[in-house]
C-alpha positions as CSV (number, residue, x, y, z in Angstrom):
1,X,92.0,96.7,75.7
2,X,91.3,93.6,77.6
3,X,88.1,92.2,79.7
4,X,87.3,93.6,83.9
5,X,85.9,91.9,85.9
6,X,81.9,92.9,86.5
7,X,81.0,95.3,89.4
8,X,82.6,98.0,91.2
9,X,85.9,98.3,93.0
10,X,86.5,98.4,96.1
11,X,90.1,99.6,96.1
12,X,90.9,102.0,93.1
13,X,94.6,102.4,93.0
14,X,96.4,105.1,90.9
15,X,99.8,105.2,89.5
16,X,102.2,104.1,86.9
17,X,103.2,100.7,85.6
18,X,106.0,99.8,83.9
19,X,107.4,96.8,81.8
20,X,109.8,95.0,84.2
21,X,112.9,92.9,83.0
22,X,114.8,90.9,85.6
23,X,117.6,88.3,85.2
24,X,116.5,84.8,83.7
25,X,119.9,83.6,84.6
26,X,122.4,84.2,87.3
27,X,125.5,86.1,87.2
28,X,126.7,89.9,86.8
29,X,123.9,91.6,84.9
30,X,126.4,92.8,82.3
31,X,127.0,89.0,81.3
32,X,123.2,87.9,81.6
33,X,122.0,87.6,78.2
34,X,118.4,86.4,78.7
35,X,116.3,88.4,80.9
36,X,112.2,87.8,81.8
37,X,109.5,90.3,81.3
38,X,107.3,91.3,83.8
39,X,105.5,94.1,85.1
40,X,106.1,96.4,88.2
41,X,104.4,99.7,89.6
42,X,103.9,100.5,93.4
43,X,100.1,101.2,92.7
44,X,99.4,98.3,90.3
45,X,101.3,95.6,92.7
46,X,98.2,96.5,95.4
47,X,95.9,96.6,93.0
48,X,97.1,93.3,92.3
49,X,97.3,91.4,95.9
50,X,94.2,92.2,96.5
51,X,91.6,89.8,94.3
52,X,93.6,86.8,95.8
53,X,92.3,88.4,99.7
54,X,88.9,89.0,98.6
55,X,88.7,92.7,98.2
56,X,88.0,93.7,94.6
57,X,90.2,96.8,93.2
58,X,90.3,98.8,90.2
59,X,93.5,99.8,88.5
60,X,94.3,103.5,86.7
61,X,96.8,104.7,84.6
62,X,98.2,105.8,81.0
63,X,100.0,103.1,78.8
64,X,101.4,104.0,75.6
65,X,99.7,101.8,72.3
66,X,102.6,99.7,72.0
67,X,102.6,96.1,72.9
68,X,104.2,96.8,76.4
69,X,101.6,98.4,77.5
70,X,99.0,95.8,76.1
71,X,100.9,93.6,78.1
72,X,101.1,95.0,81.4
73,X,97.2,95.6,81.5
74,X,96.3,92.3,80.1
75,X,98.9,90.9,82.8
76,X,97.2,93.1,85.7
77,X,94.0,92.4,84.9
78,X,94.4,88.7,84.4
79,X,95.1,89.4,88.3
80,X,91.1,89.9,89.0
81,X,91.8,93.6,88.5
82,X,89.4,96.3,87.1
83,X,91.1,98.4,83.8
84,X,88.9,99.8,82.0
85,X,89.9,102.9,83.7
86,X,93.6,102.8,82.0
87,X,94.1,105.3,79.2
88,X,96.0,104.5,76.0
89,X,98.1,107.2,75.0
90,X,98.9,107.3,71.3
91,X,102.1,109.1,71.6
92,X,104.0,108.6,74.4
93,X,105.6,105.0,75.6
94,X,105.2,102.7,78.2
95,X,107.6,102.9,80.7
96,X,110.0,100.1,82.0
97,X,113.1,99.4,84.1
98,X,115.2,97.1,84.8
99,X,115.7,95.1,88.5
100,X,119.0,93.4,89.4
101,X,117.9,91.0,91.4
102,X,119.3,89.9,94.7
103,X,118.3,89.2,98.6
104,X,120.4,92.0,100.0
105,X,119.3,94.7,97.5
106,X,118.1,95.2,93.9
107,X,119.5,98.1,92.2
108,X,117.1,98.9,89.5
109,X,117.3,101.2,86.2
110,X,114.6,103.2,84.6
111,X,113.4,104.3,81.2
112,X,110.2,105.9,82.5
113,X,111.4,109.5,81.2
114,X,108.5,111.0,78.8
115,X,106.0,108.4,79.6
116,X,102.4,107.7,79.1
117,X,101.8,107.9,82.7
118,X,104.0,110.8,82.9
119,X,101.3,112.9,80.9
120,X,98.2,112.0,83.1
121,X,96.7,115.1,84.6
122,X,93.9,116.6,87.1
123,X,91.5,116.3,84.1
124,X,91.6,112.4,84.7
125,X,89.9,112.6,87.9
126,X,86.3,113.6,85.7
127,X,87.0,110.4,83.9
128,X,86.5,108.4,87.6
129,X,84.2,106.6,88.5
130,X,84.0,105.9,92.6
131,X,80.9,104.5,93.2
132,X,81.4,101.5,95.3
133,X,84.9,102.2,96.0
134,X,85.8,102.4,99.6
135,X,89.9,103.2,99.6
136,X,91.4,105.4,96.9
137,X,95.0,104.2,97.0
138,X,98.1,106.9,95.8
139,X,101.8,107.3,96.5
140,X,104.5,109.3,96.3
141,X,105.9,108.0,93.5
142,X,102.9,109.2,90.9
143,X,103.4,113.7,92.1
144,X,107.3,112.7,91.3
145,X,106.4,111.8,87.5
146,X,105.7,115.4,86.2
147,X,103.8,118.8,87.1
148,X,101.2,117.5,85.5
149,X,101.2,114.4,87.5
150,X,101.5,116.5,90.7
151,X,98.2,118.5,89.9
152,X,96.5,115.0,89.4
153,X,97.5,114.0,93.0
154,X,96.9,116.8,94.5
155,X,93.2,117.1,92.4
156,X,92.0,113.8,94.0
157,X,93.3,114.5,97.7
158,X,91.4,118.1,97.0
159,X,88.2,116.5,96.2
160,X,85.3,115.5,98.4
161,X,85.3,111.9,100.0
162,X,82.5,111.5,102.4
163,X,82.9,108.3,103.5
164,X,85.8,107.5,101.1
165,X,89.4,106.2,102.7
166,X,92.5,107.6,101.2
167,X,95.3,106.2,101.3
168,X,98.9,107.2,100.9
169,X,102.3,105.1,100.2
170,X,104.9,107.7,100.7
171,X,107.3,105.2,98.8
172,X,109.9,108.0,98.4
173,X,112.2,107.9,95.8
174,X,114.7,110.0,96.3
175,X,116.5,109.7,92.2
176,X,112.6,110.9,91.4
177,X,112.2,113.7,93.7
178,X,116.2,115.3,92.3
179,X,115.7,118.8,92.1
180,X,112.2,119.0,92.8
181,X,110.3,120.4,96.5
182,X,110.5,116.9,98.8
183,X,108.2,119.2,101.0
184,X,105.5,118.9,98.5
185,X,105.4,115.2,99.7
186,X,105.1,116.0,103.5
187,X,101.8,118.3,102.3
188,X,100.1,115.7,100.3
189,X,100.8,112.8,102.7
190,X,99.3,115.3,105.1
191,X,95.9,115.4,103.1
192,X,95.3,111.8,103.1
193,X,93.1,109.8,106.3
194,X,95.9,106.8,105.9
195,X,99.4,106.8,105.4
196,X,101.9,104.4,104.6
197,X,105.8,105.1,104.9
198,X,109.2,103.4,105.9
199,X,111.0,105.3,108.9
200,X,114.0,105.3,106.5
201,X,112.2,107.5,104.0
202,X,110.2,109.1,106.6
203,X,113.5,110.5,107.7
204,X,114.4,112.0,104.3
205,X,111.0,113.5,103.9
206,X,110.2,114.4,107.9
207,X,114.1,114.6,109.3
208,X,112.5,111.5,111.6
209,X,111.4,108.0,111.7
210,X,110.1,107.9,115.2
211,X,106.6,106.9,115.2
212,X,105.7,109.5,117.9
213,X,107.8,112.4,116.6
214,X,106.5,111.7,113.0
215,X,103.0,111.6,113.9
216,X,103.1,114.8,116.0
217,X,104.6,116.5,112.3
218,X,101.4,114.5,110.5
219,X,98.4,115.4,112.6
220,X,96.1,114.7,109.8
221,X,95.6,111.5,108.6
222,X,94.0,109.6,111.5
223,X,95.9,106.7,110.5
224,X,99.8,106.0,110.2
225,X,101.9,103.2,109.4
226,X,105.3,103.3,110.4
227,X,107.7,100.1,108.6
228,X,110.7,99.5,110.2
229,X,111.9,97.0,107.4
230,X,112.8,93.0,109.2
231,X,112.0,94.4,112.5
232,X,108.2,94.8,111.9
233,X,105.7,98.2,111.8
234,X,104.1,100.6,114.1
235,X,101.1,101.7,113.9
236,X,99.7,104.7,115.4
237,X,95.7,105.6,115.0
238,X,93.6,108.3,116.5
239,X,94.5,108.7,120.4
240,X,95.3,105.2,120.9
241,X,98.9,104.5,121.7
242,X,101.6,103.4,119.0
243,X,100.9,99.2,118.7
244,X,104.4,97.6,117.3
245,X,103.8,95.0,115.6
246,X,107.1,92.2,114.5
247,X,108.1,91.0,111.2
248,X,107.7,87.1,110.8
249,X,111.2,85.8,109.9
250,X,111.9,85.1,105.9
251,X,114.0,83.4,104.3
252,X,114.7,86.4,102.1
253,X,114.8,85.8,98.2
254,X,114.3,89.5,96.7
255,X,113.2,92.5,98.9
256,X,111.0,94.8,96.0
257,X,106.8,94.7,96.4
258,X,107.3,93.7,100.1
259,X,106.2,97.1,100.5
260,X,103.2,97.1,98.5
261,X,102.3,93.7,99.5
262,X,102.0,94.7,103.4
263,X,99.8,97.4,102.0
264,X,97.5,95.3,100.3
265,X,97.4,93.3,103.4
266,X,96.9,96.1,105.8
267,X,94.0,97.5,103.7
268,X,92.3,94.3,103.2
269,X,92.1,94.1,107.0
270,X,91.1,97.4,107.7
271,X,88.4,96.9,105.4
272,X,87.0,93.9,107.2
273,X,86.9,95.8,110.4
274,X,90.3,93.9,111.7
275,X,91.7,94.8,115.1
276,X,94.9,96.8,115.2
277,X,97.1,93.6,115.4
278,X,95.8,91.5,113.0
279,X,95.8,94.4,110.4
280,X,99.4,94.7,110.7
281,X,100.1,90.8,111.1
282,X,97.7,90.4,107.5
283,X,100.4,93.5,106.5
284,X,103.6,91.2,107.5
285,X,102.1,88.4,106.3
286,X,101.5,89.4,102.6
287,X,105.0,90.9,102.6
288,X,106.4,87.6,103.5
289,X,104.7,85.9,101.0
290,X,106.1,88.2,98.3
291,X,109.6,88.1,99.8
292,X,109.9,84.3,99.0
293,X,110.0,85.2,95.2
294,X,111.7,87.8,92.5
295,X,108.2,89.1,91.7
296,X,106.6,91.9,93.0
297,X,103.4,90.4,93.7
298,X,104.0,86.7,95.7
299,X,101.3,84.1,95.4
300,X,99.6,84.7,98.9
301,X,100.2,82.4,101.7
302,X,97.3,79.8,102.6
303,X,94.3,81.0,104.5
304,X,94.5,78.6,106.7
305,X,98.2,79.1,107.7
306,X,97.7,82.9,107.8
307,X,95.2,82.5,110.1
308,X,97.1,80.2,112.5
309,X,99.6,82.7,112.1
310,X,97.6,85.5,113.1
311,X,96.1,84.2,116.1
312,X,99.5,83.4,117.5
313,X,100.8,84.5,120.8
314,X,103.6,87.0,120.8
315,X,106.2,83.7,122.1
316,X,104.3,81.3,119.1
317,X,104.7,84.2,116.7
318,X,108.5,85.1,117.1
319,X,109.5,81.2,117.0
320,X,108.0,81.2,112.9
321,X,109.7,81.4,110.3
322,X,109.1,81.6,106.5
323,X,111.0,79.5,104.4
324,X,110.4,78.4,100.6
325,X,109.0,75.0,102.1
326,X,106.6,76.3,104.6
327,X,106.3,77.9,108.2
328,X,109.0,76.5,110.8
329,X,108.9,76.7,114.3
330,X,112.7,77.6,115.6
């Protein structure tokens, strides 16, 4: 459908993208008249953060052969992101949804019923290629699209890694997982080596957010990532004790992606062999860039500033803050 770039990914992420519409105009979205396309998937937003921090990724899916999804996977891969894994589905759609935008909360609408990506399945995984690939990237969001989408998941955290990373983005959405087993989600989050979740989900899936109680129910994965939204994120990894970590203050624009941007972050770190503190500062750090804007994937902050940032002190780092004309010191 569109040029890669050459080589092998070191990142493949999974998942669905959608075509994204949000408001090109203030006011009550049922007075906006002229609304701005884009493009939006958990998976795809990491994929995409990650060219701009020097890891190369890889990006897989289903799009249906209609001109959204020529347009999502020309926009992701104009993002230094490998597609030629994406599959075009002849009869199904591309998904999309609508985002209302807004600092406190974005309620968002999707049309994602019957989708291209809805239809993948475990016989994608033959279709893979990992050589070269060092994290294989999922969430929660992708076993929520269909049974079919479930056996996929469940396929790739069933096959053999060697020295292959997975990692997991609970990103539980609770509208998704209506009348289906949320247990299901505990077990595959259990299968991964790295997981990802908010303590507010963590507490719909688990029945706790507490760093400690959660990762004596996830023995597993020797890696877990606790968010605790503007406060910052814990994270707890093999017998080391749990290392909190604070948010850097933002001047808040429009909350979606931060999620998948402190991902992207965190894994870039990790795979440079980052200590425990400056993997989750690099985590904070891409979030805040993202939270500055109304896309899901910000423009990433300047190297030189993030590392300034990330060598601060605990006092030097709690006096920044983030604003749309820079770092201030408060």
């Amino acid at each position: 459908m569109t040029s890669s770039p050459t080589g092998s990914p070191e990142v493949l992420c999974i998942g669905e993208s959608m075509a994204l519409f949000v408001p090109a105009e203030p006011g009550p979205p049922d007075e906006v008249r002229t609304w701005l396309r884009t493009i939006g998937g958990a998976e795809s937003n990491v994929a995409c953060h990650l060219p701009a921090l020097g890891v190369p990724s890889g990006w897989v899916s289903a799009v249906g052969d209609d001109p959204f999804g020529r347009a999502l996977v020309r926009e992701i891969a104009s993002a230094g992101v490998d597609v030629r894994g994406v599959v075009v589905d002849p009869t199904r759609p591309t998904g999309l949804y609508v985002k209302e935008s807004g600092a406190g909360g974005s309620p968002v609408r999707y049309y994602r019923s019957g989708s291209a990506a809805s239809g993948m399945g475990p016989e994608l995984v033959s279709r893979l290629d990992f050589s070269g690939v060092r994290v294989l990237h999922l969430s929660g969001i992708t076993p929520a699209l269909s049974d079919s989408c479930l056996a996929l998941v469940r396929a790739l955290l069933d096959r053999p890694r060697g020295d292959l990373l997975v990692s997991f983005d609970v990103n539980h959405r609770p509208a998704l997982w209506a009348g289906r087993d949320q247990s299901v989600l505990a077990e595959l989050a259990g299968k991964a080596d790295l997981v990802l979740t908010g303590d507010d989900e963590a507490e719909r899936v688990w029945g706790t957010g507490d760093p400690a109680r959660l990762r004596a129910l996830l023995p597993g994965p020797r890696t877990l990532v606790v968010k605790h939204g503007e406060r910052g994120a814990t994270l707890v990894e093999g017998s080391a004790e749990p290392l909190f970590a604070p948010a850097l203050r933002v001047d808040v624009v429009e909350p979606v992606g931060a999620g998948d941007a402190f991902a992207a972050g965190f894994l870039a770190a990790t795979l440079r062999g980052a200590d425990p503190l400056t993997r989750l500062r690099r985590g904070h750090l891409q979030a805040a860039a993202t939270l500055l804007t109304q896309d899901d994937v910000g423009v990433p902050l300047a190297e030189a500033v993030v590392t300034k940032l990330v060598r601060a002190d605990a006092d030097s780092w709690g006096s920044f803050r983030l604003t749309g004309e820079g770092v201030v010191v408060t």
